[in-house]
N, C-alpha and C positions, 0 to 999 in steps of 0.2 A: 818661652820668651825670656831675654837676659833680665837680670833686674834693672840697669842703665834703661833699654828700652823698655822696659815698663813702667819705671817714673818720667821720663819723656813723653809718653805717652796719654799718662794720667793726668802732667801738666798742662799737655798741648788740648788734650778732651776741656778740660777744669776751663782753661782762658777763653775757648772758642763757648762755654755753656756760659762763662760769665758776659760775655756779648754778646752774645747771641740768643740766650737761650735754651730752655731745656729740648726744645725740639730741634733744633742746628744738627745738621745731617754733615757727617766725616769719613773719610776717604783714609788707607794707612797711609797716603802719600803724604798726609799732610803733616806727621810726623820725620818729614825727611827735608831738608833742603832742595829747592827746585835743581840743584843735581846731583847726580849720581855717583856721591864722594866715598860710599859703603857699603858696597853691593852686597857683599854678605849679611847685614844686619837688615837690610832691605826684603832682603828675602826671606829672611828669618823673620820680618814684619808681614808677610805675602805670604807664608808660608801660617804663620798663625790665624791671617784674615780668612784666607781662603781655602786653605785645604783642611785646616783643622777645626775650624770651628763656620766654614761654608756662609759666611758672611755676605752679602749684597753689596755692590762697588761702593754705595754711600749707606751707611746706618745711623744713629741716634748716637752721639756723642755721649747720652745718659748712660746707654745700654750698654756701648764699649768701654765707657772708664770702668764702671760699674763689673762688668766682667773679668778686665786686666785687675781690678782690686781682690775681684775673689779665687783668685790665681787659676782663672782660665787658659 
């Protein structure tokens, strides 16, 4: 995963655990605008959730920042 998307990533985990909470459950969509402006980097976000590390559609916001930091 780029580095761009990995600190987007780690911010967008960080905002949603600071309101929500440590259990607040996250989707890679949710590091994306509701459209479809970069398909490539999308996929390369889809491509990390799901085929490489076999992620569930929503996970623990703890658990995915937590991972993007330890360069999963």
């Amino acid at each position: 995963m780029r580095t761009s998307l990995r600190t987007k990533a780690i911010a967008i985990c960080d905002d949603k655990i600071a309101k929500k909470g440590d259990a607040v459950g996250i989707s890679f969509y949710a590091f994306f605008a509701n459209q479809n402006d970069d398909p490539d980097l999308l996929m390369e976000a889809a491509e990390w959730w799901i085929k490489t590390h076999r992620l569930n559609h929503f996970e623990k916001a703890l658990k995915v920042r937590e991972m993007i930091k330890s360069g999963q």
